[in-house]
VOBAMI-162056 format. One record per residue: x, y, z of N, C-alpha, C in turn. Coordinates in nm, 3 decimals. Layout:
// residues N
+---------+---------+---------+---------+---------+---------+---------+---------+---------+
|     n_u |     n_v |     n_w |    ca_u |    ca_v |    ca_w |     c_u |     c_v |     c_w |
+---------+---------+---------+---------+---------+---------+---------+---------+---------+
|       X |       Y |       Z |       X |       Y |       Z |       X |       Y |       Z |
...
+---------+---------+---------+---------+---------+---------+---------+---------+---------+
//
This chain:
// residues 86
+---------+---------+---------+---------+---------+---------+---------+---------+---------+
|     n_u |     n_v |     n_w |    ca_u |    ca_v |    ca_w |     c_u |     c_v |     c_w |
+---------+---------+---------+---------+---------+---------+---------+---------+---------+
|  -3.759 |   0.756 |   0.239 |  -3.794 |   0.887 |   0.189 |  -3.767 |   0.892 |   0.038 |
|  -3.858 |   0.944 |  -0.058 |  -3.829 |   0.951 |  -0.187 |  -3.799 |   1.087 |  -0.251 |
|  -3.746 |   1.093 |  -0.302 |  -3.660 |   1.212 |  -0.365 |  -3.705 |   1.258 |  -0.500 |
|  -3.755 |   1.365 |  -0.583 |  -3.787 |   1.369 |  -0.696 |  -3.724 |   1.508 |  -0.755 |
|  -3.704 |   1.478 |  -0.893 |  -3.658 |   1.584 |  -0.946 |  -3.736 |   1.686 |  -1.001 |
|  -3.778 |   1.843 |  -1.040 |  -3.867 |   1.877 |  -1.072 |  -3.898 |   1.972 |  -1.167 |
|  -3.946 |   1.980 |  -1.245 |  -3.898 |   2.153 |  -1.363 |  -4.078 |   2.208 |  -1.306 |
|  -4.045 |   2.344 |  -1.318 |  -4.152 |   2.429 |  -1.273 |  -4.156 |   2.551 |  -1.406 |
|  -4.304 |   2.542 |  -1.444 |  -4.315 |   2.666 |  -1.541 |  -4.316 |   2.812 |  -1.491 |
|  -4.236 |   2.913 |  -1.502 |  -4.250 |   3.050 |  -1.377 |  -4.346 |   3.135 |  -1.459 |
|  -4.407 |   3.257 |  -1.464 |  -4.459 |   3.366 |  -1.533 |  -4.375 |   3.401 |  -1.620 |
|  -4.277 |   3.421 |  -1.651 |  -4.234 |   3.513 |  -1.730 |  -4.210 |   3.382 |  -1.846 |
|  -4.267 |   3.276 |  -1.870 |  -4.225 |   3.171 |  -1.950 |  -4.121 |   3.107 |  -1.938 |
|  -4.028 |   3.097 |  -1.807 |  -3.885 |   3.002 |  -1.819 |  -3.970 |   2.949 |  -1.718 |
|  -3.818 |   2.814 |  -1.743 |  -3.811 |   2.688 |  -1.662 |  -3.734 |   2.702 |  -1.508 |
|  -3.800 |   2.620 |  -1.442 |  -3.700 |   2.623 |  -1.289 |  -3.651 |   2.462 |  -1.305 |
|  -3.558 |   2.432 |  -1.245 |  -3.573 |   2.290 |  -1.200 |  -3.484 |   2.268 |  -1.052 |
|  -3.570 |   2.222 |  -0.984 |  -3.519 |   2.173 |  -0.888 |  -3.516 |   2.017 |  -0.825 |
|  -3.467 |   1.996 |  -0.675 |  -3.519 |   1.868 |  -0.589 |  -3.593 |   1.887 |  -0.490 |
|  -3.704 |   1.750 |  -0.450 |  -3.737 |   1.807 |  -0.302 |  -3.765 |   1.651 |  -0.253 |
|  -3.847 |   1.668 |  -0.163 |  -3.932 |   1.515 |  -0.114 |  -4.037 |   1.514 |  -0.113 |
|  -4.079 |   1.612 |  -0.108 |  -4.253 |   1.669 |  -0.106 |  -4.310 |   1.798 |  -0.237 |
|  -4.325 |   1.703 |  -0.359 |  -4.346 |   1.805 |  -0.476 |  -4.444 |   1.913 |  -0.436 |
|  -4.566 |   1.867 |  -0.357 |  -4.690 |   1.975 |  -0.312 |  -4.628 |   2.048 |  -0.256 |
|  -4.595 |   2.060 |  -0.153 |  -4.535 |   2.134 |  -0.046 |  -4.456 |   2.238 |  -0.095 |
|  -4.358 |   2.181 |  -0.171 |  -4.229 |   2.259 |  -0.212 |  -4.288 |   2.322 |  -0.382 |
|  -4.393 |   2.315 |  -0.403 |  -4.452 |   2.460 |  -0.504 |  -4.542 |   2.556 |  -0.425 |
|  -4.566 |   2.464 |  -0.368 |  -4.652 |   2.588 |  -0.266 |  -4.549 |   2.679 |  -0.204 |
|  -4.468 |   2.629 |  -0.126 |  -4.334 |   2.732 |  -0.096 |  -4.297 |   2.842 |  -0.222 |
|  -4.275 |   2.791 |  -0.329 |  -4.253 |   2.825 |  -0.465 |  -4.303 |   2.967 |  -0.471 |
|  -4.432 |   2.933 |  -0.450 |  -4.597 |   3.050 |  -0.513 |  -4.630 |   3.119 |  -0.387 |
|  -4.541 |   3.045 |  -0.274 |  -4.656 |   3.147 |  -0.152 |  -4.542 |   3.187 |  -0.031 |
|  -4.424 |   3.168 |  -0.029 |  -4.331 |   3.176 |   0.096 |  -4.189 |   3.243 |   0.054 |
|  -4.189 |   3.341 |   0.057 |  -4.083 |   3.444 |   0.036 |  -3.962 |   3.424 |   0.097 |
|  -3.939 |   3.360 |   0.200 |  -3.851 |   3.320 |   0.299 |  -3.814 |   3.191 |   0.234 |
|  -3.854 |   3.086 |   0.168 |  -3.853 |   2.914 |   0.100 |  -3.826 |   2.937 |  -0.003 |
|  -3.879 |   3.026 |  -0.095 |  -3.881 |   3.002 |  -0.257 |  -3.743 |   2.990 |  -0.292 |
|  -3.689 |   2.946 |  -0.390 |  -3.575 |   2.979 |  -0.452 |  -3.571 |   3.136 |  -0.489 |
|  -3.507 |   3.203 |  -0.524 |  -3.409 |   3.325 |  -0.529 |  -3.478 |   3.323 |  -0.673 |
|  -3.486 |   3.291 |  -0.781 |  -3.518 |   3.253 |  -0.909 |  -3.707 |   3.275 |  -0.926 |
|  -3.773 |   3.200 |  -0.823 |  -3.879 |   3.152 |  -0.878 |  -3.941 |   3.340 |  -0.792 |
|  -3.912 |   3.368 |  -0.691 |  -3.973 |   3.462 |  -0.639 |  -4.010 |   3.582 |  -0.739 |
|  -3.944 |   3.598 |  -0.789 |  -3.990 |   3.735 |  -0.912 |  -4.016 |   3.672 |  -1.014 |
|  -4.088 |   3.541 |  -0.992 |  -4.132 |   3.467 |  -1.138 |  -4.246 |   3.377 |  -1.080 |
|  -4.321 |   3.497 |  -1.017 |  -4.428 |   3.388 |  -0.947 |  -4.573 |   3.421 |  -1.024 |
|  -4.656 |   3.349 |  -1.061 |  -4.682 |   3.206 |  -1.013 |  -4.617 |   3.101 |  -1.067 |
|  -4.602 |   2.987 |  -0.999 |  -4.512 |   2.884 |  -1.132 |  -4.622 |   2.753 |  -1.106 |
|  -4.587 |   2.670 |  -1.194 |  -4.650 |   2.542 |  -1.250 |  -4.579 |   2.457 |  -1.228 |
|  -4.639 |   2.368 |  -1.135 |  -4.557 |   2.239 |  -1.170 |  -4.550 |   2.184 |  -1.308 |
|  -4.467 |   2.129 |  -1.372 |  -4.388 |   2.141 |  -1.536 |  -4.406 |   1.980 |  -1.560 |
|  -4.300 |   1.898 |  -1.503 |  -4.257 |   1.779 |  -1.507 |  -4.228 |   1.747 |  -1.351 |
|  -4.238 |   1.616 |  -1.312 |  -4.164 |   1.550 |  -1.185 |  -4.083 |   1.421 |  -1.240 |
|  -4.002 |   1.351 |  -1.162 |  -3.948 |   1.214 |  -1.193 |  -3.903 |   1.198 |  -1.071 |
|  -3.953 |   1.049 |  -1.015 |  -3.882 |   1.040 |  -0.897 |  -3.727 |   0.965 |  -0.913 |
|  -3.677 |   0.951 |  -0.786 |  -3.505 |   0.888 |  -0.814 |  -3.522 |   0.838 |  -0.665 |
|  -3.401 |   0.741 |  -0.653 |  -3.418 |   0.676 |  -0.550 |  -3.338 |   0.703 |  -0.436 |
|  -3.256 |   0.856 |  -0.452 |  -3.172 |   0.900 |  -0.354 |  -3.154 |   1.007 |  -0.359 |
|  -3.116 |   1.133 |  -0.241 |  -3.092 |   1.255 |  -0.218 |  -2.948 |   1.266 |  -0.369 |
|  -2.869 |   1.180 |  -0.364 |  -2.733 |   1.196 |  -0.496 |  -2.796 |   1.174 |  -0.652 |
|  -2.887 |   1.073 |  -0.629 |  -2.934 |   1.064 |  -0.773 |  -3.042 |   1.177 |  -0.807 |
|  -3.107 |   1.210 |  -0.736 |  -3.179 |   1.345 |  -0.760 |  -3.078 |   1.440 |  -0.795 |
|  -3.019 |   1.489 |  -0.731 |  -2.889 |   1.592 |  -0.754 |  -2.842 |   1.540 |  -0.884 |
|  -2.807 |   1.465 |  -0.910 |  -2.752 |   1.415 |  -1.071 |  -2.850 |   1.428 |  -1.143 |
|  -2.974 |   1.363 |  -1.108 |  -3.068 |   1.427 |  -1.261 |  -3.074 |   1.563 |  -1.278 |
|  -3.083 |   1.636 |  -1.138 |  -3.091 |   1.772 |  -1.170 |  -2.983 |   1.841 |  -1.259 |
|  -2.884 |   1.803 |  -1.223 |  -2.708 |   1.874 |  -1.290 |  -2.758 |   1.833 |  -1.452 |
|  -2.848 |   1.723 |  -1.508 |  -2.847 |   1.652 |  -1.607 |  -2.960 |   1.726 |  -1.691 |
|  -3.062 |   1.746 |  -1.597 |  -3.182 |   1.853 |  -1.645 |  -3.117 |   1.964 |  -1.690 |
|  -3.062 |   2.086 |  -1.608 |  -3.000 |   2.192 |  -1.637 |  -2.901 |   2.210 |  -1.753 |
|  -2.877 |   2.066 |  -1.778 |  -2.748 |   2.111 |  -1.893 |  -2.854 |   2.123 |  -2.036 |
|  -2.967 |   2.082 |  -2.019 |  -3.047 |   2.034 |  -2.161 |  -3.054 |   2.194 |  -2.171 |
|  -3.045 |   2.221 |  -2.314 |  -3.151 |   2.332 |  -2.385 |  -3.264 |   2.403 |  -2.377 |
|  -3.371 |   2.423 |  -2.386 |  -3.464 |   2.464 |  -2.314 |  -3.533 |   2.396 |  -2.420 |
|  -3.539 |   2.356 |  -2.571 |  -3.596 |   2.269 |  -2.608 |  -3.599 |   2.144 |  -2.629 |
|  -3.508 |   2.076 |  -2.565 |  -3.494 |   1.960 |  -2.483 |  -3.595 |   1.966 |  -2.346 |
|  -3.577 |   2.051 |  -2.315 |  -3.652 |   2.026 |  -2.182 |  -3.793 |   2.040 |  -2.178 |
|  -3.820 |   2.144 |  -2.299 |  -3.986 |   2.144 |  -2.350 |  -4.070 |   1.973 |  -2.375 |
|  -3.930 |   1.949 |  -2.482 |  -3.971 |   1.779 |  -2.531 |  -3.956 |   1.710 |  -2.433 |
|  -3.906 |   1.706 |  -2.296 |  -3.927 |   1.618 |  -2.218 |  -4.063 |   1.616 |  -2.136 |
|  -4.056 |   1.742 |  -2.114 |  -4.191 |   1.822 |  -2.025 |  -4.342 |   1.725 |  -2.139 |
|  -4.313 |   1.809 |  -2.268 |  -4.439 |   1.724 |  -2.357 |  -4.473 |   1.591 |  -2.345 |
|  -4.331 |   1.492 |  -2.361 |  -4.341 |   1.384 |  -2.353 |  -4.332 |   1.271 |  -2.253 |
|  -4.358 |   1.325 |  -2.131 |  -4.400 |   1.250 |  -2.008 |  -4.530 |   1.213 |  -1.977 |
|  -4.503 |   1.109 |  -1.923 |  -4.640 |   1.071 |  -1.855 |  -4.659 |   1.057 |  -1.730 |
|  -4.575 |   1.168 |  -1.687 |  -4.539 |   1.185 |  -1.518 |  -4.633 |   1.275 |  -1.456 |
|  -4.714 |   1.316 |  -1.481 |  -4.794 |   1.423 |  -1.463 |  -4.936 |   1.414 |  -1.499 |
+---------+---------+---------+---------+---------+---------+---------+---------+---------+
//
């Protein structure tokens, strides 16, 4: 099973970032399932998938994420720009 980390663009112009195993799935939850979404993205709907990166474990996902969240928000712009993950 592969694990990926994920930043999501919401409406109101911020960033989400989360983990999942299934990036499709889990924006569609995002944009369409009130009961799934994060707490965050629901009053910030529609969102965009932003950036992905995969990792090779349920812990290392969780660590990029803790690692995503600490960046700036223009750090995280320049990462978002400068991928070729997408």
């Amino acid at each position: 099973m592969s694990w990926f980390v994920y930043m999501l663009y919401c409406a109101d112009d911020s960033l989400y970032t989360g983990i999942t195993t299934d990036l499709e799935r889990r924006v569609n939850e995002h944009n369409h399932c009130a009961h799934k979404a994060a707490r965050y993205t629901r009053a910030r709907r529609p969102v965009k998938l932003a950036y992905a990166e995969p990792c090779e474990s349920r812990s290392a996902a969780s660590q990029r994420e803790h690692q995503l969240k600490r960046l700036s928000r223009s750090e995280k712009l320049n990462l978002v720009y400068h991928s070729n993950s997408l």
